[in-house]
N, C-alpha and C positions, 0 to 999 in steps of 0.2 A: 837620229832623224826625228824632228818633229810629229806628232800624230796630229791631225786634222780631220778625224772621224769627230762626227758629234757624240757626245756620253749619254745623248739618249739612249743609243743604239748597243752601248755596253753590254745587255742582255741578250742584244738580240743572236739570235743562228739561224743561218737561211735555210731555207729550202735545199733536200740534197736531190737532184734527180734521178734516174736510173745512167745504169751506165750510158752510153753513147758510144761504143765504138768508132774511130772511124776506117778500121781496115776491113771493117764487114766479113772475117772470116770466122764470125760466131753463128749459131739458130739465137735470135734475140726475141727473147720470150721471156724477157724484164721492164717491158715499161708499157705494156698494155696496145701495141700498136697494131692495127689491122694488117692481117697479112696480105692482101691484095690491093693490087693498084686502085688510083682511083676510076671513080666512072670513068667510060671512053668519052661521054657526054663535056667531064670536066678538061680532059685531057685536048677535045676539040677546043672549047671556049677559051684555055690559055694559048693561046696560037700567037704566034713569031706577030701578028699587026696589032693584037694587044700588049705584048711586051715593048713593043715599038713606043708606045704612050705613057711609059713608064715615066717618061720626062713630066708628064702631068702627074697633079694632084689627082686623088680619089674624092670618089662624091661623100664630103663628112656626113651624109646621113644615111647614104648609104640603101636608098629609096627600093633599090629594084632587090636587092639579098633580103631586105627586112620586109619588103613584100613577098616573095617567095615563100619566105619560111611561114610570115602571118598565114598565107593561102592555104600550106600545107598543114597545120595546125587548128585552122580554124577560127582564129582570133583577127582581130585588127591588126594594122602596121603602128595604130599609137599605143599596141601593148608588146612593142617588142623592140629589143637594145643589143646592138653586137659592140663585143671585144675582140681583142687581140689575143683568143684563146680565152676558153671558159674563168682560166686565173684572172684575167684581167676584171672580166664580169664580180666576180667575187671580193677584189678588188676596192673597187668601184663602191660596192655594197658595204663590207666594215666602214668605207670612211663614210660614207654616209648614213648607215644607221646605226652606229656603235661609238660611242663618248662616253666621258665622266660619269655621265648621269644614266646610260643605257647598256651595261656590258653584255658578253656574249656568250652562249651557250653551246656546245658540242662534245660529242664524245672524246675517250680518251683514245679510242684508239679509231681512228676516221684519216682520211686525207690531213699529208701533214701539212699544209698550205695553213689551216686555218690559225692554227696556233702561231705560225710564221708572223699572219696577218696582223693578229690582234696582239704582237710586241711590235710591229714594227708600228704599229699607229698607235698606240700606248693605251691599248683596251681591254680591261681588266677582262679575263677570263672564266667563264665556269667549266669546266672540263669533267664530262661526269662520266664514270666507269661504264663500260658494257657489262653486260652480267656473265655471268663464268661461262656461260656457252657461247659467248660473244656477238647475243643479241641485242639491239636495241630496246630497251623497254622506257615507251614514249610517256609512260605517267612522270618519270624524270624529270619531263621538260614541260606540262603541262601547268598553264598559271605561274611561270618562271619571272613573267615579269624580264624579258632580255631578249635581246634577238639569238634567234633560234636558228643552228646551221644543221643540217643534216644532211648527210650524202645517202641516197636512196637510188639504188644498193650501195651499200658502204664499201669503203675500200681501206685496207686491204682481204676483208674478209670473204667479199662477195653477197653480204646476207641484203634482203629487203625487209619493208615494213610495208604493211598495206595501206593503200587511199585512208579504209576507216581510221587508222591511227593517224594518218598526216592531218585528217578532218577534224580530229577531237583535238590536236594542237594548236591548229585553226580557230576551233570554237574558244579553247582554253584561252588563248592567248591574243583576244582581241585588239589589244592595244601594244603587242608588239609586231616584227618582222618574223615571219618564219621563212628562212631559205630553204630549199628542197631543193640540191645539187644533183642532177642525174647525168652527170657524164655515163656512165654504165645503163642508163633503161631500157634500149633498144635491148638489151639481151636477157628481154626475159622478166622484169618486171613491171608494172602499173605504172605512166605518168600521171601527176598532178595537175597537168595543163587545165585539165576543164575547168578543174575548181578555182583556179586562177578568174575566172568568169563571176564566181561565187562569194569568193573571200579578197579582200583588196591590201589585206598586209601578207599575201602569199608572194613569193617569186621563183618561178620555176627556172633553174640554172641547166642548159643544156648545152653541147661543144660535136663539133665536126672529126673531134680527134680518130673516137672509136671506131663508130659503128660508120663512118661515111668516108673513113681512109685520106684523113686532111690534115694528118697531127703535124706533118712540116708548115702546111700553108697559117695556121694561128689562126683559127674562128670559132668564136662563141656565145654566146647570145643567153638573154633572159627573157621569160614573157611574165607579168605583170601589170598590175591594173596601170590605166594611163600616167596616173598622179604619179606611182611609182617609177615610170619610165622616163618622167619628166625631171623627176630627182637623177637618176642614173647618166644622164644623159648632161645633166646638168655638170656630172662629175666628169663627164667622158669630154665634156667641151673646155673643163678647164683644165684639164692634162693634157689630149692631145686628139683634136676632132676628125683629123685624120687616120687614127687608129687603125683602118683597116687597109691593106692595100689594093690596088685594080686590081689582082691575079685573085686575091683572093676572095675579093668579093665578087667575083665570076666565077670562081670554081667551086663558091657557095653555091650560088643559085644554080647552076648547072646540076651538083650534085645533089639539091632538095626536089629537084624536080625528075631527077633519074629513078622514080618509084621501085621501077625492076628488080635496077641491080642495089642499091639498099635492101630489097629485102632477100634476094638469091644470095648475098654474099653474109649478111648475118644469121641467115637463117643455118647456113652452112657451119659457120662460129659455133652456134650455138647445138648443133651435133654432133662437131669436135668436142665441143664440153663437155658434153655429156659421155663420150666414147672414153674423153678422156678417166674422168670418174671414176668410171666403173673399172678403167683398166690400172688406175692407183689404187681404188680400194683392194684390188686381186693383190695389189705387193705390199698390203700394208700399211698405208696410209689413211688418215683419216682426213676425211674433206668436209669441208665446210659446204651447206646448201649455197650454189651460188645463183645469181642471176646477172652475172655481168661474163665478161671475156677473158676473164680469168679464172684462176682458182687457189685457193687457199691450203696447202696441204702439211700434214706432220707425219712423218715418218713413225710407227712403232718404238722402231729402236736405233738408228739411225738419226743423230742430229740436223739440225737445218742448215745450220754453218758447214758441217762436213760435208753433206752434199751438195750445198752453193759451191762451195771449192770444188768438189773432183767432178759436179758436170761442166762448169768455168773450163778446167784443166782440159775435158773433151771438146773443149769448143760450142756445149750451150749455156748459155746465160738466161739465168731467172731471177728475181727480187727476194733477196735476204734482208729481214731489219733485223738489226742486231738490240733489239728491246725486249722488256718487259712484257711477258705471255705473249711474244711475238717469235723467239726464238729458236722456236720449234719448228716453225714453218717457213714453207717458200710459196713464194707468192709469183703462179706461174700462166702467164699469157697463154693462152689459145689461139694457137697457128691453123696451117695447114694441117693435114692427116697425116702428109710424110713427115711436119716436122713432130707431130706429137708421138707419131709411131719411133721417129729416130730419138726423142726423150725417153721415150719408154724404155726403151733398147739399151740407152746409156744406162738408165738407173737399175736395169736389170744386171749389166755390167758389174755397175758399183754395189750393189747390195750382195752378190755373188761374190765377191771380195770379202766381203765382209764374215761369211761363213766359215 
């Protein structure tokens, strides 16, 4: 049979995601997803006479979610741009400020979207190591001359870098783009929003996935200065301006506007985290500072891949990358209490095994 792929693409390798079951008879604690439903608030707003209007188009601008979130934030509606999930926003960004003449900058070990990115639109790379504790050290990228990605807290580690550093990359790097992705901020570290007011090649990448329990619905948004949104947006009209759909741009703004339960339900995450921590460090493990809804952990003596398999084999699923100084570890979602107490339980299992 003929191939009819273009040879652009020869290099490329997609994106792999986490599992997806669909028999649901795992604890899924592999892809970062809130374990509670969403708002009751959003759960009203999608109602049977809004489904009903599904026959119409969505409003491409999207007036009333992109006001919402402006409100809640603090910024204007002409510094803010929603996608079809945060990827899409990021998207949107390589093809627009990454060419020939402007390649990209990111760590080696960060979300693997970017590097996806920057082969699938043919954008030379700078991919620069973490340091052996698997921090960011932002002098790397300072005066790089290149647009600047960084996911703040990083994934899959969990670490952050502070406002001061993201400012000095800022100042360094006047005449490029620096992205600040925070899908993970709600849980615990600093946003860059404000200075987005300050600096005008900043773009803050934020998503509905996590911390607002909307990872099926796909929303995500960036805020930067207007000029930038009007680029973004420019890209978003000639892919596809309908991008978001009615449900989901009502179960945005439903959920930006449910203050409460956003912070009752992350706040709760983030004492799972911590419980959880402290009760891996008890068996052995070494964890990574995190600030997001996961966690980063290595066993002592016990491999990463053997216990991806025999918690798998029990019925819970966690995030293995089978790489380089990644190996070691599993990269483990933050549930409820029963499911981290019934993780715990398992791994106390299989390490008893092991004796």
């Amino acid at each position: 049979m003929s191939r009819f792929f273009s040879h652009r693409f020869d290099s490329l390798t997609a994106y792999t995601p986490g599992e997806q079951p669909q028999d649901q008879q795992y604890i899924k604690l592999n892809t970062n997803e809130s374990p509670f439903e969403p708002s009751p608030d959003v759960i009203k707003a999608v109602s049977s006479e809004e489904v009903g209007k599904l026959r119409l188009y969505s409003d491409p601008e999207c007036k009333r979610t992109v006001q919402a979130i402006a409100d809640y934030y603090g910024v204007k509606s002409k510094n803010v741009v929603l996608g079809n999930g945060s990827d899409e926003i990021l998207s949107f960004i390589f093809q627009a400020y990454c060419d020939s003449d402007t390649p990209v900058a990111f760590p080696d070990i960060s979300y693997g979207f970017y590097s996806v990115f920057a082969r699938l639109y043919g954008i030379e790379a700078d991919v620069i190591p973490l340091k052996e504790d698997y921090s960011l050290d932002v002098n790397d990228y300072c005066g790089i001359g290149k647009t600047v990605v960084i996911a703040n807290p990083n994934a899959p580690t969990g670490m952050a870098v502070s406002l001061a550093d993201i400012e000095k990359l800022l100042v360094s790097n006047p005449d490029n783009i620096v992205v600040i992705d925070e899908a993970y901020v709600d849980f615990g570290a600093d946003s860059a929003v404000a200075l987005t007011k300050k600096y005008s090649n900043l773009i803050v990448v934020q998503t509905f996935s996590k911390s607002r329990q909307l990872a099926g619905a796909r929303l995500g948004f960036a805020i930067a200065h207007e000029n930038i949104i009007t680029d973004l947006n420019t890209i978003r009209f000639s892919t596809n301006p309908y991008n978001i759909n009615r449900l989901t741009l009502l179960a945005g703004e439903a959920s930006i506007k449910d203050t409460a339960y956003f912070e009752s339900t992350r706040t709760e995450i983030i004492a799972n985290r911590e419980y959880t921590v402290t009760e891996l460090e008890k068996r052995g493990f070494r964890v990574l500072p995190s600030k997001t809804n996961f966690v980063f952990a290595a066993h002592s003596e016990a491999g990463g891949e053997e216990l991806y398999s025999k918690l798998k084999a029990r019925g819970i699923l966690v995030r293995y990358f089978n790489k380089e100084r990644l190996s070691d570890f599993l990269r483990i979602t933050i549930g409820t209490r029963e499911q981290m107490d019934a993780l715990l339980n398992t791994l106390d299992a299989i390490l008893s095994e092991r004796e």
